[in-house]
N, C-alpha and C positions, 0 to 999 in steps of 0.2 A: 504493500500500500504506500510505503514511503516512496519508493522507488516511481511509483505510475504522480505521485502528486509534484514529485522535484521535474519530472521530466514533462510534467504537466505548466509547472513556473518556469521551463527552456524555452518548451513550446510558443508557450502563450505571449511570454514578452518578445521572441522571434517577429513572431505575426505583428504582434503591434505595432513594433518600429519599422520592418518592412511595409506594412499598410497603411497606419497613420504617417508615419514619416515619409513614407514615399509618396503620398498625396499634397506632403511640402516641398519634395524635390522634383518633384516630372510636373504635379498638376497646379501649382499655384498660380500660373497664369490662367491659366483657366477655370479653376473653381473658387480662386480666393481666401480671405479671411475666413469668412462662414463657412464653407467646402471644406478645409483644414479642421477646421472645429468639430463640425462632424465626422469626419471622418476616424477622429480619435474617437468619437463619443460611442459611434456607434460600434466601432472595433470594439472598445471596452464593453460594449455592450454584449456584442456577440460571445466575446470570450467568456464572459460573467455567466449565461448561461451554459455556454461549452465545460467550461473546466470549472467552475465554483462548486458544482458536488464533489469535486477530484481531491481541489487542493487548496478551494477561498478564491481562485482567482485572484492574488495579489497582482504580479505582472509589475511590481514595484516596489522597490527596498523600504519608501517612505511607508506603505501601508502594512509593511509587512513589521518593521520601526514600532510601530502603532499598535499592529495588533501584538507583538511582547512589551512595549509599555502595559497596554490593558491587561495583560496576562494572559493572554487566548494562546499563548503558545511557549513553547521555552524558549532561551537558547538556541539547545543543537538545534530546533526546527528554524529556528530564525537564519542562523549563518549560513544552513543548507540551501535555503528558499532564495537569500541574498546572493549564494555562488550560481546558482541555476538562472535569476533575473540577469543578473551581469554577463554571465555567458551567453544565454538566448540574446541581450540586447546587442552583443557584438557581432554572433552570427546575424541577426535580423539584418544591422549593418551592412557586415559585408556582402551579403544577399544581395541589399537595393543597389548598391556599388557595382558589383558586378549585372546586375542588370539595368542600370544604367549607361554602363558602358557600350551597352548595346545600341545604344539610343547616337544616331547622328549630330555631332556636334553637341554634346553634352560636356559639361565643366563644372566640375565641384565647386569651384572657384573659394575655395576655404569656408562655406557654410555646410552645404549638404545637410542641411534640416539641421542644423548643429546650433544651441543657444547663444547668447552672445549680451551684452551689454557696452555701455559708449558706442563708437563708431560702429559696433556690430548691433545697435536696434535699431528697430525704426524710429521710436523716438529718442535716442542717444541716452537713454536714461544710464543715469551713474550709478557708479558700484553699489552703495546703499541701498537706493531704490530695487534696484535688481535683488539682493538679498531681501528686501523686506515684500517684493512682491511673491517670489518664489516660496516664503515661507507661510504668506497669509493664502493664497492659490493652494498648497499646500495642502494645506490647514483646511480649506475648505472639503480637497477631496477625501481627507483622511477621515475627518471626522463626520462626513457624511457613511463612507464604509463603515466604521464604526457603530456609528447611530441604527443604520439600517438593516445591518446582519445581527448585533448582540451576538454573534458565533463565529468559530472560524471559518464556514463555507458559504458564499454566496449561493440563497436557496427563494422557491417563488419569484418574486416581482423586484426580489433587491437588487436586482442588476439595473433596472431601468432608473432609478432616481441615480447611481453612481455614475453609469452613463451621460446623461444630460448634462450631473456637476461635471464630469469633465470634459461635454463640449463647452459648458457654461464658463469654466476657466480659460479653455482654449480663445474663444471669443473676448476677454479681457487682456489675455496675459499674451498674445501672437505682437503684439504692437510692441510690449514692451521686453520680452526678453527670447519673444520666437517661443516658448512658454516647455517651460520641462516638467515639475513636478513628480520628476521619477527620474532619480540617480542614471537607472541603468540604461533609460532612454537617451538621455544626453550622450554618457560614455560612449555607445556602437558610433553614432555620427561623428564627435569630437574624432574618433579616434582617424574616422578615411579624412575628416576635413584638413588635420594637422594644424600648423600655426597658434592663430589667435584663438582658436576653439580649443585646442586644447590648453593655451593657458588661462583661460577664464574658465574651466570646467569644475575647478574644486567650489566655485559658488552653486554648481547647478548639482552639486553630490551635498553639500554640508547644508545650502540650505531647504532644501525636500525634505531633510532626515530633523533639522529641528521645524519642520512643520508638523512634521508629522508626529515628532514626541511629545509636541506643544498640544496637539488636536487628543491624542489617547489621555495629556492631563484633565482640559476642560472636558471631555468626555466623562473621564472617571465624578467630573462634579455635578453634570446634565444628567446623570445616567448614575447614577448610584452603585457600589460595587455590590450589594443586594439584590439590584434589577439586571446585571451584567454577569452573567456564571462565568466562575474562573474555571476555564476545560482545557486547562495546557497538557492533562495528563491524554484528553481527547486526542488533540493536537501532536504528541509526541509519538501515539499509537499509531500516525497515518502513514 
């Protein structure tokens, strides 16, 4: 069972940053700001029901951060789920890379879906900004997974409200930092873009992870540890 849920968090964060992020690299002339938004939203949405009986559907260090702050999980199941996101977001990566290459006159030109801040946003927002946006974006989508599973597996309708928050983040945060709120989304791109992506990359790894611890705190205060079962040992049996 552990085996099919880690290979389930390779999986799933693969697909995402190949589909979401490839819908910033080939199709942003053509479908936009809002096109982009969706297309994350609804990947996360797809995946939420594909794989949230397997393994929670995290697909993200920050929510995975979140659910062992809350206690829904140990440890070992954390570090595990954080090496399988990080390596699927590098394959997902090189995937789009290499199928990109395909593409006639194509040029990574140092973004390749890859976050950015100063001359790498659109609106040049500075370092600070970029930190305090990525960790309040964050924050939003953690503490929505949170709110609306109470478990470690995304189950019934809770994939649709996490979806929406993250085209609803996407739609805010695309202006100001190209929008990541997930470590291991940023890392696959940083790493083909090279440069300047990868030196501004430790804001788009540090700050998802304290949005994400920040979101399992207020959580633990909206949400009572009463109303919220600690089921790490659930979690550790998967």
């Amino acid at each position: 069972m552990r085996t099919r849920a880690l290979a389930s968090e390779f999986i799933g964060t693969l697909l995402l940053v190949f589909f979401a992020v490839g819908s910033a690299v080939l199709g942003a002339e053509f479908i936009g700001t809002l096109g982009i938004a969706l297309a994350f939203g609804f990947t996360l949405l797809a995946l939420a029901y594909t794989l949230g009986p397997v393994s929670g559907c995290h697909v993200n260090p920050a929510v995975t951060l979140g659910m062992l702050c809350a206690r829904r999980i140990d440890v070992r199941t954390a570090v595990e789920y954080w090496i399988a996101q990080f390596l699927g977001g590098i394959a997902g990566a090189a995937l789009l890379f290499l199928m990109s290459e395909q593409v006639p006159g194509f040029k990574a030109d140092g973004a390749f879906g890859s976050n950015g801040f100063g001359d790498r946003s659109a609106v040049h927002i500075n370092t600070g900004g970029a930190f305090l946006a990525e960790v309040v974006l964050t924050f939003l989508l953690v503490f929505v997974v949170l709110g609306v599973t109470h478990r470690v597996a995304v189950t019934g309708f809770d994939g649709l409200p996490i979806g929406l928050a993250l085209a609803a983040i996407h739609i805010v945060g695309i202006p100001l930092t190209g929008t990541s709120v997930n470590p291991a989304r940023s890392l696959g791109p940083a790493l083909f873009a090279g440069g300047a992506a990868l030196s501004q990359l430790w804001l788009f790894i540090v700050a998802p992870l304290v949005g994400g611890a920040i979101a399992a705190v207020v959580h633990q205060v909206t949400h009572p540890t009463g109303e919220d079962r600690n089921i790490a040992d659930e979690a550790a049996a998967v």
